[in-house]
C-alpha positions, 0 to 999 in steps of 0.5 A: 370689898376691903379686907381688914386683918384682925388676930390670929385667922379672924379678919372683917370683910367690908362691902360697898354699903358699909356691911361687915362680916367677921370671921372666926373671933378671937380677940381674947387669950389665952388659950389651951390652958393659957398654953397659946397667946395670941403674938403679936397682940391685936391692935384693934378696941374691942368695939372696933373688932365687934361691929360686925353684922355676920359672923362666920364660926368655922369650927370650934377650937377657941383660937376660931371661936372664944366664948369670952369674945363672943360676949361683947357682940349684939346678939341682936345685929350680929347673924352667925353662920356655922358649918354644918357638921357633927362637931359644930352642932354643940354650939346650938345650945351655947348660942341660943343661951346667948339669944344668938340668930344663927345658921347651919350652912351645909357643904357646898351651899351658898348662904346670901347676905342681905343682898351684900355677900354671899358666902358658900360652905366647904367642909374638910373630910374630917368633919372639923373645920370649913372654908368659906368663899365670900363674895360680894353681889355688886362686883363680884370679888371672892376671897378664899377664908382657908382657917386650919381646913386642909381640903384635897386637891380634887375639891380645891379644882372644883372650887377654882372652875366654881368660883372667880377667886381674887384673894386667898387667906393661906394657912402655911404652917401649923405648930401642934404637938411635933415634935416639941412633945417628942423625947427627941434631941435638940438638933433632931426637933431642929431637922424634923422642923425644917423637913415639916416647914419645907413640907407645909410650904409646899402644900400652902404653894399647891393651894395658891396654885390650885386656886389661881389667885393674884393675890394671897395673905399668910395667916394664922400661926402668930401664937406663942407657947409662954408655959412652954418657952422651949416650944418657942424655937421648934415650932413653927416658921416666920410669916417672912420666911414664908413670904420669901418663898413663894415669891421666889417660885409664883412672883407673878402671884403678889404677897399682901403681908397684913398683920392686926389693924391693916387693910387692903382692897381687892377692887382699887388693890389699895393697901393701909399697912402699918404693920411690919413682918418680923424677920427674926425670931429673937424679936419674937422671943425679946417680946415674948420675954416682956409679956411674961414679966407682966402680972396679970399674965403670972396671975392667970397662969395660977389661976388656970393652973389651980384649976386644972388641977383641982378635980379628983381622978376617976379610975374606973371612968378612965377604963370606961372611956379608954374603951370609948376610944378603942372604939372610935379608934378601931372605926378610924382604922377600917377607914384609912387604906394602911398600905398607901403612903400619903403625900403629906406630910412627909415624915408620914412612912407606911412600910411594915416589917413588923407584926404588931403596932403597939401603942401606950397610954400611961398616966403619972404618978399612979401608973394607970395604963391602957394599951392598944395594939394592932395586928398588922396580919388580921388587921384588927385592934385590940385593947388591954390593961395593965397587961404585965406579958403585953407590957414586956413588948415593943412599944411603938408609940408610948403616952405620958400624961399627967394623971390630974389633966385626964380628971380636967378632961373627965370634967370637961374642963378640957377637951381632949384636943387641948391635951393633944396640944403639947401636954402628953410626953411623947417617945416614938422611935419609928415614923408617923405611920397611918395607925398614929394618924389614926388614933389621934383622929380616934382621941380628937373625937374622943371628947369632941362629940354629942357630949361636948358642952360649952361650959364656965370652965371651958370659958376660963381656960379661954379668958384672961 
């Protein structure tokens, strides 16, 4: 089976008798509101990167699945196997507009490729994302496909003793909203960084182990923040950096650094690398330069920026779906054991001294305001509105989002896991404790559901 890195966490599997399966497309950027690019750029034509017989979607954030790439496929050739969870099922309707053949493929079960691969299906617990073993029948080679799933331990033994893997594709470190979004100095965002990325290899180090591959490649975070240049250095670690750790501690587990274009294979251990790993991060932020003098980018920028800001704000919607989120955010709560610590991440503290918990939702200009609020002594959420003697507590995790990106979301033409993505302005004085965990689980979900519809402004915000 050869290997090929395409961008980002897409790769192309090719067997013995020619057959290609892709993974998790996405060759177009931007995404996020034309927050996140694609860095470095794939190396790949269009045509290259779309001739593939199966595809697998693992979930649906557009760095996996870009509507604008999916329409260079031959819906009559390309198969496309999805997971089969709650926020996948959406897609169902998408793709039959597009006349796509697709599957469902639960956890745990073994999907068979025309007699060439076989893939098997593992969801993560929080019904988002997949892994996905690939096998080839004639020689038997396994890759473990990571995308963004965090499994637990428990299910990362059984996939071991289940499955002879050769080669694993690791997620090593994310970027998310901690803490660029954060009301926090410079030298704070530097500590928490390096506390973050010490604790990311790790838990990358522990899969590897787990699974105990000979071989592994580092991959996703090659993305870039070009509406937020400040992001650039405080959010997330070099692929070499990384490379140079686990090296250090599992030498015997050999490092196979691909980047868009390269190949290697796992019978013959054949490597076409042309590609070389960025050591420094003011090559990174040289490039980036560059790529903003572009036009077309400053042009897509305003286009999606003029869109974002062109719907009209609903107030009493955003009552009714505050409450919406109170909701799933109270059903997150019973779900978690609030009085254990989590081995990850690190900067996750569980020790209560205080009564309350008390987050702020406030949106600018206008000043709309919800607060949740949980007691600690009968455990139990409580919802408020512009509250002035609850306004007057302590607030532990305080909100601030423009008022004209909630009417984006009442439009869907985001999802709210696009705000969560370094939009709110964000002041929390205390740890990441398990009621934060909680409420962000609550907010993803919030416009994630059975209301989730792929739309033109959706495709917008994922095209240049």
């Amino acid at each position: 089976m050869l290997i090929r890195y395409n961008s980002h966490a897409s790769i192309s599997l090719i067997s013995k008798n020619k057959k290609k399966l892709i993974t998790d497309p996405w060759f177009y950027e931007p995404i996020y509101g034309g927050m996140m690019w694609q860095y470095p750029r794939s190396n790949l034509s269009i045509a290259e990167y779309t001739n593939s017989d199966y595809m697998v979607i693992s979930h649906i954030h557009p760095d996996h699945f870009c509507t604008k790439t999916l329409n260079h496929f031959d819906n009559k050739k390309t198969k496309i196997l999805i997971p089969d969870n709650e926020s996948m099922q959406p897609m169902s309707d998408y793709l039959d507009k597009k006349d796509f053949q697709y599957h469902f493929i639960k956890n745990d079960e073994k999907f068979n490729l025309d007699d060439t691969f076989e893939v098997t299906f593992y969801c993560s617990d929080n019904n988002i994302d997949s892994v996905q073993i690939i096998s080839e029948k004639d020689s038997q080679e396994s890759l473990f496909n990571m995308n963004d799933c965090f499994l637990t331990n428990k299910q990362l033994d059984f996939i071991s003793k289940k499955h002879l893997i050769n080669h694993a594709m690791v997620f090593f470190m994310g970027v998310g909203p901690y803490p660029g979004s954060f009301d926090l100095p410079l030298e704070k965002k530097l500590e928490i960084i390096e506390n973050k990325e010490k604790s990311d290899y790790k838990r990358a180090l522990n899969i590897i182990k787990r699974l105990n591959v000979s071989s592994y490649t580092a991959y996703s975070n090659d993305m870039t923040w070009l509406r937020r240049p400040d992001l650039v250095n405080i959010n997330g670690s070099l692929k070499s950096k990384f490379y140079k750790f686990v090296n250090k501690l599992i030498p015997s587990v050999k490092s196979i650094p691909l980047e868009s274009g390269d190949t290697y294979c796992l019978s013959s251990k054949n490597k076409d690398i042309k590609s070389s790993l960025i050591e420094d991060k003011a090559i990174f932020n040289n490039d980036i330069q560059k790529l903003k003098s572009k036009s077309f980018l400053t042009k897509q920028i305003n286009k999606i920026e003029k869109a974002e800001s062109s719907f009209v704000f609903n107030k009493d919607l955003f009552y009714e779906e505050v409450k919406i989120i109170y909701n799933i955010f109270s059903k997150e709560l019973k779900n978690k054991n609030l009085n254990q610590n989590k081995n990850y991440p690190d900067h996750l503290n569980q020790s209560f001294e205080k009564e309350k918990y008390v987050i702020k939702l406030f949106l600018l200009p206008e000043s709309y305001t919800a607060i949740f609020t949980f007691n600690h002594e009968d455990e139990l959420l409580y919802l408020s509105f512009n509250d002035n003697e609850e306004n007057n507590l302590y607030i532990d995790l305080n909100l601030q989002l423009p008022s004209y990106l909630w009417s984006a979301l009442q439009n869907n033409f985001y999802s709210s896991e696009d705000l969560m993505n370094c939009r709110f302005f964000i002041q929390r004085d205390g740890e990441y404790t398990q009621i934060e965990d909680s409420f962000w689980n609550a907010f993803s979900k919030f416009k994630r559901g059975e209301n989730f519809k792929i739309n033109d402004y959706q495709q917008l915000s994922l095209s240049n």
